[in-house]
N, C-alpha and C positions, 0 to 999 in steps of 0.2 A: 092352656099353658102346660109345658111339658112337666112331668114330675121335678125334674131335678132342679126348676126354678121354684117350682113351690118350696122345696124342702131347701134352697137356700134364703127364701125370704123366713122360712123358720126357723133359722138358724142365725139371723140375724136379730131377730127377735128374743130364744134365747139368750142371743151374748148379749144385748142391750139391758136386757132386765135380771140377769143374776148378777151381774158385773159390780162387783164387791173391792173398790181400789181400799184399802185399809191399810198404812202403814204400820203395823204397830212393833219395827226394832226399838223404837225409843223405850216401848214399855217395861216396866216396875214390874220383874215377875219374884221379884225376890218372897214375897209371899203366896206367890204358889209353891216355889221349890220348897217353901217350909212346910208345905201339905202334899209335897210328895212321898214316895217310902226313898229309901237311900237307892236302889241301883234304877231310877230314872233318872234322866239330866234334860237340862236346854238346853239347843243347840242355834246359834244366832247367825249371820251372816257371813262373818267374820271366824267363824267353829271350822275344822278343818274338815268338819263329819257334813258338814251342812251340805254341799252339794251335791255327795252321794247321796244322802239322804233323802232328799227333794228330785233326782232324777228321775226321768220315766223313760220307759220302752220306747215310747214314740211323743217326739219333743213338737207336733204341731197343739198349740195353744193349751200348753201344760200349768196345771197351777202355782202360781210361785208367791208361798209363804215368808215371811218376814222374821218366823222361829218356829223351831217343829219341837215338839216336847216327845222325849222316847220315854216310854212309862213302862216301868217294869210287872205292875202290879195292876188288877182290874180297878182297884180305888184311885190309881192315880190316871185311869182314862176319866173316873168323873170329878176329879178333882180339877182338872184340864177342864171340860166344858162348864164348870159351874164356874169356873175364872172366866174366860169364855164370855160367857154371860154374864156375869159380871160388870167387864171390860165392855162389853159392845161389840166384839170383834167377832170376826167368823173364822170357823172353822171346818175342816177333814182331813177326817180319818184317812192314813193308808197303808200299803203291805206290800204286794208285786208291783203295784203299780204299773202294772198292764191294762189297765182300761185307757181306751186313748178317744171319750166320747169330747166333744170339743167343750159341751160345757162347766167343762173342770177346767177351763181358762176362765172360768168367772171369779176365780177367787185370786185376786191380786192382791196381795198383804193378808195377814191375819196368820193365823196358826195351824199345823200341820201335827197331826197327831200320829205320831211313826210305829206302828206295834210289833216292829219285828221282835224286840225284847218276850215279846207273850206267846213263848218256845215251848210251854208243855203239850205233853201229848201222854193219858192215863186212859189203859182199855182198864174195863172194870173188870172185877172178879171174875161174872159170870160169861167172861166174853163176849158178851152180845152189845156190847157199847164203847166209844171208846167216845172222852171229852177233850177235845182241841183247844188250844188258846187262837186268839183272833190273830195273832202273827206268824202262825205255821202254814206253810209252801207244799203243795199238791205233794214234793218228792221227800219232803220229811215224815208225810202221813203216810204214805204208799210205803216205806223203807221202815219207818216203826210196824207197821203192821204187820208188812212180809216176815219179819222177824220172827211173828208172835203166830204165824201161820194163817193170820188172815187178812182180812180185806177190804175194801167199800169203794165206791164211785168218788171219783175226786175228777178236777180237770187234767185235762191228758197234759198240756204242758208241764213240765215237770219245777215252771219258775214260776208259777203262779199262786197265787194266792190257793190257800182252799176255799176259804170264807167268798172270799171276792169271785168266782163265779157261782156259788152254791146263793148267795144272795139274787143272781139273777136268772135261776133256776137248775145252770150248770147242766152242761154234757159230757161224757165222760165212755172212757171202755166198757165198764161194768154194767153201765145202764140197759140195755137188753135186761138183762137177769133182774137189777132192783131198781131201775129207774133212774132221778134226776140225781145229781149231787144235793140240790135241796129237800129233796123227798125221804134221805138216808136223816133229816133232823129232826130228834125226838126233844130236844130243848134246846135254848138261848139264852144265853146271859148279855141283856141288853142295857147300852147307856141310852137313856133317852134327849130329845131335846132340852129340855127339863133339869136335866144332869142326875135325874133317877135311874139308879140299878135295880134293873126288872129281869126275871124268869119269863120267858115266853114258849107256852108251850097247848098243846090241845085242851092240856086242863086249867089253863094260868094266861091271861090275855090273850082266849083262844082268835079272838080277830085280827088280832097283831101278827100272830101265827101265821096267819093263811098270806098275809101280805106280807112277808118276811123273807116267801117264800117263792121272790119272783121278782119283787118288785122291792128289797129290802135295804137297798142303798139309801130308799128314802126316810126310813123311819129310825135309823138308830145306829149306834158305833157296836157291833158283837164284840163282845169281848172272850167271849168262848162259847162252843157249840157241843152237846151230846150228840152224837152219830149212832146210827145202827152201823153193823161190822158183822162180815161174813166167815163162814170157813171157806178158806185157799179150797176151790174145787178142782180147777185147772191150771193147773203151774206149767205147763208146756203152753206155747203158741207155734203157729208158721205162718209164715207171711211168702207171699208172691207178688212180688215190683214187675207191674208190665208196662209199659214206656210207647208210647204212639207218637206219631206224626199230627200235623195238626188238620190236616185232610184226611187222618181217621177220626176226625171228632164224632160226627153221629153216628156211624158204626159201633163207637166205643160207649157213650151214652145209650143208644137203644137198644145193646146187647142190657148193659146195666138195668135199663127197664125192664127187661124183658125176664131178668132173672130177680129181680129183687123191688120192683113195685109196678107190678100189672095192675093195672087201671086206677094208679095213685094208691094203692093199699100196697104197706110193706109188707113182706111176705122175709125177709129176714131172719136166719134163727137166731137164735139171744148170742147165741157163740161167734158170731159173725161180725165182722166191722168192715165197713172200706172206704177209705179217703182217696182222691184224686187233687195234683196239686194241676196246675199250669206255670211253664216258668221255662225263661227264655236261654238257654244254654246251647251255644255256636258250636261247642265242640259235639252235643249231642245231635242236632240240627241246626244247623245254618238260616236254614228258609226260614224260620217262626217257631214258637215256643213249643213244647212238647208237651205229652200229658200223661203226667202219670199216674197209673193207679196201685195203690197198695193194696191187699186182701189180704187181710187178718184174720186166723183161724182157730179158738179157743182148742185145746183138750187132743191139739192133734200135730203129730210131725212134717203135715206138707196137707197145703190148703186140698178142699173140694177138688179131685179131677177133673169133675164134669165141669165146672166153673173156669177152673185152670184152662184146660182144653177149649174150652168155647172163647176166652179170651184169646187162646193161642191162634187160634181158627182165624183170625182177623190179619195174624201179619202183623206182630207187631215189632218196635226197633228190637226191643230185647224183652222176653219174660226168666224173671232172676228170682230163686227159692230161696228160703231163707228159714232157719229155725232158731227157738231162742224161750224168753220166758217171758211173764209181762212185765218186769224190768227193763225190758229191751223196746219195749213198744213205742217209747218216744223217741230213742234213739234213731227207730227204722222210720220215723215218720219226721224227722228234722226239728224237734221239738224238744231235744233233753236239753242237761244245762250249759255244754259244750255249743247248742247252735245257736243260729243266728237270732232268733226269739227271745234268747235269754242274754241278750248283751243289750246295752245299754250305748248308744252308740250317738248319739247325738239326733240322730235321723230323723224324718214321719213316715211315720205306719199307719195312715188314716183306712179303715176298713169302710164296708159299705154291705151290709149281711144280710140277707133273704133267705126265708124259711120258702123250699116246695114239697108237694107233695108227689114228684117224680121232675125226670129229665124232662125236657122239652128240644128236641135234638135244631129245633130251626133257633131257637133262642139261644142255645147253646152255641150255634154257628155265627149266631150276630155278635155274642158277648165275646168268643173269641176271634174275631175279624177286629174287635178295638183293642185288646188284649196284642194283639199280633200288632197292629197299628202304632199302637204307645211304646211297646219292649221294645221294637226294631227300627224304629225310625235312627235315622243317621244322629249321633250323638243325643241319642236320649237320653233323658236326665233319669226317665224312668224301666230302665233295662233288669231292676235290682228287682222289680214287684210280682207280685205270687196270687194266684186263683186259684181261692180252697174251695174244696167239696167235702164235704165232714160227711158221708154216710152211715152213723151208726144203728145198732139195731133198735128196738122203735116197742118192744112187745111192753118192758116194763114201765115205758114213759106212758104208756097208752092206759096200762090197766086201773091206775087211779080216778080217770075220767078228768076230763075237760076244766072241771068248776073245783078241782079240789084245792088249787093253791093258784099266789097270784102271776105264775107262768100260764101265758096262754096259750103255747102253739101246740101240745099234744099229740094235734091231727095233723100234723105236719113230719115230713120222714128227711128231709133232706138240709141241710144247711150250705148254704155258697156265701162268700165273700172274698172281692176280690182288693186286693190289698196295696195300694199305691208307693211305694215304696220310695222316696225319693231323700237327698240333702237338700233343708233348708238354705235358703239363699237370703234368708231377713225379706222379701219383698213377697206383697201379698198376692202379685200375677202367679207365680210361684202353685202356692197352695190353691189360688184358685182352679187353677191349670188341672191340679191332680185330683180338686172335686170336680170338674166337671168330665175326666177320664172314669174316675170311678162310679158315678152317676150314670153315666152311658151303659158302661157295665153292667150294674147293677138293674137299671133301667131295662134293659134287652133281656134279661132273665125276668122279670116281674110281665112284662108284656107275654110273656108263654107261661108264665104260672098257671097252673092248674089246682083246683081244687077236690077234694076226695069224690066229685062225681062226673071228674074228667073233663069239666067245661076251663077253657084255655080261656086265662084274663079275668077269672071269675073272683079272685080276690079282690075284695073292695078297697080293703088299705094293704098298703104293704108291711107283709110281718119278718118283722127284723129280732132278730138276739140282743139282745139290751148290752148281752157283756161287748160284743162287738162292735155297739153302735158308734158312725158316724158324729152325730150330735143336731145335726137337723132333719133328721125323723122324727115324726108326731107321735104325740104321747099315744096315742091307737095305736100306731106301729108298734110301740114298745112293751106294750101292756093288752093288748087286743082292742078291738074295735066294738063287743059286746055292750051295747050301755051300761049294762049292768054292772059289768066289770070298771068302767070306767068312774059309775058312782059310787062304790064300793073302794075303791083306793081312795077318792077325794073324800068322802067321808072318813077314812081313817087315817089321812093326811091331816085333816085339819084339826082333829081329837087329837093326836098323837106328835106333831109336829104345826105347830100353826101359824108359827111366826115364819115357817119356810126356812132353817137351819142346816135339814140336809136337802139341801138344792142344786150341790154341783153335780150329780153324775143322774145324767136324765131325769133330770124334776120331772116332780108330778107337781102339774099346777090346778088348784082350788080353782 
């Protein structure tokens, strides 16, 4: 049976068994607003806040609450769940609400708990920390800090949540030099299922700790997080956008190997980044989508020569310089709050993400022959859709080792996912249409996967980014295929969450 049939009998299976219809507008909340602080409110159907409120980035099979309570205060998130519980009803938490995994359509009715109110951002005295509330946005944490001269790994989209990919291990610019967005957390102030507020940290629920840290969407609502924070080392960047054809695709992949992961080993310096989009633009090419890559270069006014020039060697449409700071990083890579990632537009954005540990230039030619297929066919629905390559550098994700928190992939250097882009039509041909485009895709890159000792296909499951996930990849995919690892989350899934509470964004199932 092909992959992509397996993982939609998966996916049908998650949506049959978290599938939580709860209507509860009718409900009597007048006693919890009495155990709120004064600047939270309800917000009901009928609220003219409610629809923004409740919107997400990518509207294929989004959750939709019945009343979302915005809590100003950490007590009024567990004031919220212990009503919650109470009631019977279900609940989650949100923020960017950028996660677009499908089984956050399991929650139909019940309550939505909005943290954007929980806006603090305190670097300590001694500089070496700073404590986020659970509603601050990558570009609020990056922009206080700049301020203060320093720094930390957050996600590169500047609309995101911090919290929300740091919970599922987060990748980011900085990470070369200090690793995950998750790995920067020296503590948590967590709501539990329970409706108990808990510290979680190496010395304080150090098991909760390690799963928090990967896999954290399952065990709790953060209400605020201590980070470590650096000194501003490198305030300058430069960036080099070199733009190909789509008959230079393995030319441009196995130059890429060839300088930055010979024999699946990154060889990257922490200063380095490079992303490659794919995306179909007529004015740029006619014949099929093009590919571009960006080279981002910490601490210096104009990337690597030798790099530059070896791209240049290839012919390509255009290679365009560029200088700036790391403020500008997202802007040069289509991702600040101006682009397209940061509006909320009605649409779906179903992603489909696979971890390599290098290029695979025939795989690379299969993914982009469907790629070319889907954008350019005569009135395609899906001309609007984009093929990321996330290359960042790899040294500081690597030095913690494999087993130290519950992100798996470590040993992996490359992130792809290709991104379906399309408007809902209400009809379910539709979206199946763009899972089974995206599945091909994804499918063709997993068939040349390589593992760190260069055998093609040698991954047994396929390993996916939890923040990017689809929603019918296997809980292995999501969290590693290690037994160990697997019994180690469902043992502290069922301590810590047992009645299965936080469920909608890639359960882990007992």
């Amino acid at each position: 049976m092909r992959f992509s049939q397996l993982f939609l009998l998966a996916a049908f299976a998650i949506e049959s068994t978290l599938a939580a219809v709860c209507d509860v507008s009718h409900l009597d909340t007048s006693s919890l607003q009495k155990k709120l602080s004064s600047g939270a409110y309800i917000l009901n159907s009928t609220s003219t806040e409610f629809a923004d409120a409740a919107a997400r980035w990518s509207s294929l099979d989004p959750p939709v609450p019945n009343l979302i309570v915005v809590p100003a205060t950490e007590e009024d998130v567990v004031q919220t769940v212990l009503f919650a519980n109470k009631q019977n009803v279900p609940f989650l938490a949100t923020n960017g609400a950028h996660g677009s995994v499908i089984s956050l359509g399991g929650l139909q009715g019940g309550i939505e708990i909005y943290l954007t109110q929980l806006s603090s951002i305190n670097i300590a005295a001694d500089g070496k920390t700073v404590t986020v509330a659970g509603g601050v946005h990558s570009k609020n944490l990056t922009d206080a800090l700049w301020a203060a001269n320093k720094q930390t790994v957050t996600g590169t989209c500047e609309c995101v949540s911090y919290l929300g990919p740091g919970l599922g291990g987060g990748h980011g610019w900085l990470q070369g030099h200090h690793g995950l967005v998750s790995d920067q957390f020296v503590s948590l102030n967590v709501v539990l299922a329970s409706g108990e507020l808990v510290t979680v940290s190496e010395s304080e629920n150090a098991d909760l700790f390690w799963s928090m840290r990967g896999a954290g969407h399952n065990f709790g609502i953060v209400t605020s997080v201590t980070s470590k924070i650096y000194d501003l080392e490198y305030p300058n960047y430069a960036l080099q956008t070199v733009t190909f054809t789509g008959d230079q695709a393995e030319a441009a992949y196995a130059l890429a190997n060839s300088l930055w992961f010979p024999d699946g080993i990154s060889t990257q310096p922490a200063t380095f980044n490079q992303y490659s989009y794919w995306f179909y633009e007529p004015d740029l090419d006619a014949t099929g989508p093009v590919i571009q890559f960006y080279l981002i270069e910490e601490g210096v006014d104009a990337v690597n020569v030798t790099v530059v020039d070896a791209f240049n060697a290839l012919s390509p449409l255009s290679s365009v310089p560029g200088t700036g700071t790391y403020l500008d990083l997202a802007a040069w890579t289509g991702i600040d709050l101006s682009a397209g990632p940061c509006q909320k537009t009605g649409n779906a954005y179903p992603r489909f993400p696979i971890y390599m540990t290098q290029y695979n230039t025939a795989a690379i030619r299969n993914a982009y022959n469907l790629f070319k297929e889907m954008t350019t066919a005569t009135n395609s629905l899906f001309a609007g859709s984009l093929f990321l390559f996330e290359g960042y550098a790899q040294a500081g994700v690597k030095a913690p080792g494999d087993d130290a928190t519950a992100f798996a992939y470590r040993s992996d250097n490359i992130l792809a996912a290709p991104m379906v882009g399309y408007t809902p039509d209400g009809t379910a041909a539709l979206d199946q249409t763009a899972h089974n485009w995206g599945t091909q895709m994804r499918d063709a890159l997993w068939a040349g996967a390589t593992s760190v000792d260069g055998t093609v296909g040698h991954f047994a499951s396929l390993h996916s980014y939890v923040n990017y996930a689809y929603g019918d990849e296997t809980q292995d995919s999501w969290y590693g295929e290690a037994a160990w690892r697997q019994a180690r989350l469902k043992t502290l899934k069922s301590k810590y969450d047992p009645k299965g509470v936080f469920s909608f964004y890639a359960p882990i199932k007992v």
